[in-house]
C-alpha positions in Angstrom: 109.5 84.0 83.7 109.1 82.2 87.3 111.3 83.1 89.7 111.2 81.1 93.2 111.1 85.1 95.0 109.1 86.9 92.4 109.2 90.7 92.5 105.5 91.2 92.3 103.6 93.1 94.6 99.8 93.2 95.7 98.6 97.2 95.0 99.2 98.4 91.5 99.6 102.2 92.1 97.4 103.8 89.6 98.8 107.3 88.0 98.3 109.5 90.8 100.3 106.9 93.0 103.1 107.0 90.2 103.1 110.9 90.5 104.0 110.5 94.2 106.7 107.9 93.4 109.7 110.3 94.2 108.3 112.2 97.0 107.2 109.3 98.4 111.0 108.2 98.4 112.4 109.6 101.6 109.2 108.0 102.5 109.9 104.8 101.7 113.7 105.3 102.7 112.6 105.5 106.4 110.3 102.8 105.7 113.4 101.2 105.0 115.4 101.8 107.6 112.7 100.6 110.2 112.2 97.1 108.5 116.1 96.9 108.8 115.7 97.9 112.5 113.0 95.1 112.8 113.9 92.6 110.8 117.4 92.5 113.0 115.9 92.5 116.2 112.3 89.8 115.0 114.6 87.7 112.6 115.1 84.3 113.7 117.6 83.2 110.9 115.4 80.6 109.4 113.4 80.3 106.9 113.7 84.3 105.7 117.2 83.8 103.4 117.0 86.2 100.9 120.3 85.7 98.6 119.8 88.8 96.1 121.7 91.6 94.7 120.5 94.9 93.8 122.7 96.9 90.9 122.1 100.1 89.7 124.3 101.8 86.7 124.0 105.3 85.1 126.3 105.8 82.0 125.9 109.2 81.0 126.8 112.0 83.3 128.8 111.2 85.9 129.0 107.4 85.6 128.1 105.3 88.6 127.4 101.7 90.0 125.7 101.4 93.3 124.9 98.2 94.9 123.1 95.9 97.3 123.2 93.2 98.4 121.8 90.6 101.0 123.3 89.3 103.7 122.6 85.7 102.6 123.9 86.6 98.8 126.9 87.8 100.4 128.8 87.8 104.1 128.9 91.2 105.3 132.1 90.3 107.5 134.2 88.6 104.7 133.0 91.2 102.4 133.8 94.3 104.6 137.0 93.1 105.9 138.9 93.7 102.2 139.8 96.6 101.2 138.4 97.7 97.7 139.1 100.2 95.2 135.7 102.1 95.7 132.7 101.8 98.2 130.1 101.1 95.7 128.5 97.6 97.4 126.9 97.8 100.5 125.4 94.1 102.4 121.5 94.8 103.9 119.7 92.7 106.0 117.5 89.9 104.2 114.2 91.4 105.6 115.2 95.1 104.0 116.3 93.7 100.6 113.0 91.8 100.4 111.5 95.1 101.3 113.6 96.9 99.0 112.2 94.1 96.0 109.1 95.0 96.7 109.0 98.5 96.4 110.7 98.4 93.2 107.9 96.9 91.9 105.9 100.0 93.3 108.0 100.9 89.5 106.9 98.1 87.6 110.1 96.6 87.4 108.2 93.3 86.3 106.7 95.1 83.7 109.8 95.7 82.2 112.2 93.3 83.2 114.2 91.0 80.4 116.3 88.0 81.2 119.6 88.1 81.8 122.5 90.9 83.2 122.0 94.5 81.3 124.6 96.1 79.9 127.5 97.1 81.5 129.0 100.1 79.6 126.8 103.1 77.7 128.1 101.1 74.3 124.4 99.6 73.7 123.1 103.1 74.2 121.5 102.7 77.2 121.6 105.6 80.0 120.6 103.5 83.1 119.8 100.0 84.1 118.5 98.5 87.3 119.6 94.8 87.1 117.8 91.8 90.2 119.3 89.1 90.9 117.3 86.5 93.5 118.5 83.4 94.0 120.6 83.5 90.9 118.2 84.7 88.3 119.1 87.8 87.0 117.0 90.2 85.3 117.2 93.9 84.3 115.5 96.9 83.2 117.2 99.7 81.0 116.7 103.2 80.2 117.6 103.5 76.4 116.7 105.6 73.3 114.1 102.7 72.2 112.0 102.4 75.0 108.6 104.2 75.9 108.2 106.7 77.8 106.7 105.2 80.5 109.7 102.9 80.9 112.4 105.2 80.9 110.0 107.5 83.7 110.3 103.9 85.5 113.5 103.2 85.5 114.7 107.1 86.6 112.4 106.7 89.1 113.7 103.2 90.4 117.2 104.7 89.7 116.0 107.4 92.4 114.9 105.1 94.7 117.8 103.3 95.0 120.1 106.0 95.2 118.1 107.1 98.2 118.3 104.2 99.8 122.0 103.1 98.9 122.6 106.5 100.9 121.1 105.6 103.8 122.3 102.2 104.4 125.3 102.0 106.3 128.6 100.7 105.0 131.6 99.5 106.2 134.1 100.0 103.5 137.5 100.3 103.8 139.2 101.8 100.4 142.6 101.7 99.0 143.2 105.0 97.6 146.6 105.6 96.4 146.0 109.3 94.8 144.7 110.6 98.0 146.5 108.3 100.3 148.3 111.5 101.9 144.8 113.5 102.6 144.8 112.9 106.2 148.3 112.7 107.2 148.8 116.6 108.4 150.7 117.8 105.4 149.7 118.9 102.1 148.2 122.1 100.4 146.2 123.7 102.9 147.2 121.8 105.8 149.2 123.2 108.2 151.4 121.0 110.3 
C-alpha cells in the first residue's frame, strides 16, 4: 500500500538495535520532546501539515486507549475547550507526530501493518493494537494469539513506546466526572473541613 506520508524509515535496526528498543525509550521520549520544542519555535506553518492520529488499545488487563493526534488532524483549541468523559487524546505538534511515525517504524510497524481500523474490543482476540492514520489512511497492527512472535514482541514494544510518550506530552483536558465530582470540594472521607 502507498500512502502520500509513508511510515518508512532509512536504518533498519538489526537485532541488537531491537534489544535496545525499550531502554532506548526514555531515550527517544526526550528525543521527542526536543523536536516538539523545535519544531514550535523553526515551524513556519507551511508546507509541514501532518494531519495523523496515533491510537493505541490494550484489551486485557486493565483496558486502555491512548491517543495522539496532530495538530493539523485535529485543533488543539476546539478540541481542549470541551469537556470529555476521559483524558485519553492528546493534540502534538506536526513536527513531533512525524517524528513519533518514524520511530514507530524503528518497530516495523510497516512490516506488519494491514489496511483498515483494528479492532476495537478484545472480541477478535486480540490483546493490543497500534492503529495510523495519515492523511486519512488508516492502518493497524495487532497483538493476537495467531501472530509470530516477532510481531507480538513489536507491537508490545510500540505499545511501550507510546505509552511513554503519551505521558510526556502535555494535555489540556478538562473532564466531567460525576462520581468524583465532590473530591476537591473540602468535605468527604478523610477531609477535614
Amino acid at each position: 500500500m502507498n500512502l502520500t506520508h509513508p511510515i518508512e524509515f532509512v536504518h533498519r535496526p538489526q537485532s541488537a538495535d531491537r534489544a535496545r528498543g525499550v531502554r532506548g525509550s526514555f531515550f527517544l521520549t526526550v528525543l521527542l520532546g526536543l523536536t516538539a520544542l523545535l519544531t514550535s519555535c523553526a515551524s513556519t506553518g507551511k508546507g509541514d501539515e501532518l494531519a495523523a492520529r496515533v491510537t493505541m488499545r490494550q484489551f486485557t488487563g486493565n483496558a486502555i486507549s491512548i491517543e495522539l493526534r496532530s495538530e493539523s488532524h485535529t485543533d488543539a483549541v476546539d478540541f481542549y475547550s470541551r469537556a470529555r468523559d476521559t483524558a485519553n487524546v492528546k493534540i502534538v505538534p506536526d513536527g513531533l507526530m512525524d517524528a513519533l511515525l518514524r520511530d514507530l517504524e524503528q518497530y516495523h510497524f510497516d512490516d506488519f501493518a494491514q489496511p483498515g481500523p483494528g479492532p476495537s474490543n478484545g472480541l477478535s482476540g486480540a490483546t493490543k493494537v497500534i492503529e495510523v492514520e495519515v492523511d486519512g489512511v488508516v492502518r493497524h497492527v495487532a497483538s493476537h494469539p495467531n501472530a509470530s512472535n516477532e510481531q507480538r514482541s513489536a507491537v508490545v514494544g510500540m505499545a511501550t513506546f507510546l505509552s511513554l510518550a503519551f505521558s510526556n506530552v502535555r494535555g489540556f483536558q478538562s473532564i466531567e466526572d460525576a462520581q468524583n465530582k465532590g473530591a476537591f470540594s473540602g468535605s468527604g472521607p478523610g477531609i477535614e473541613g
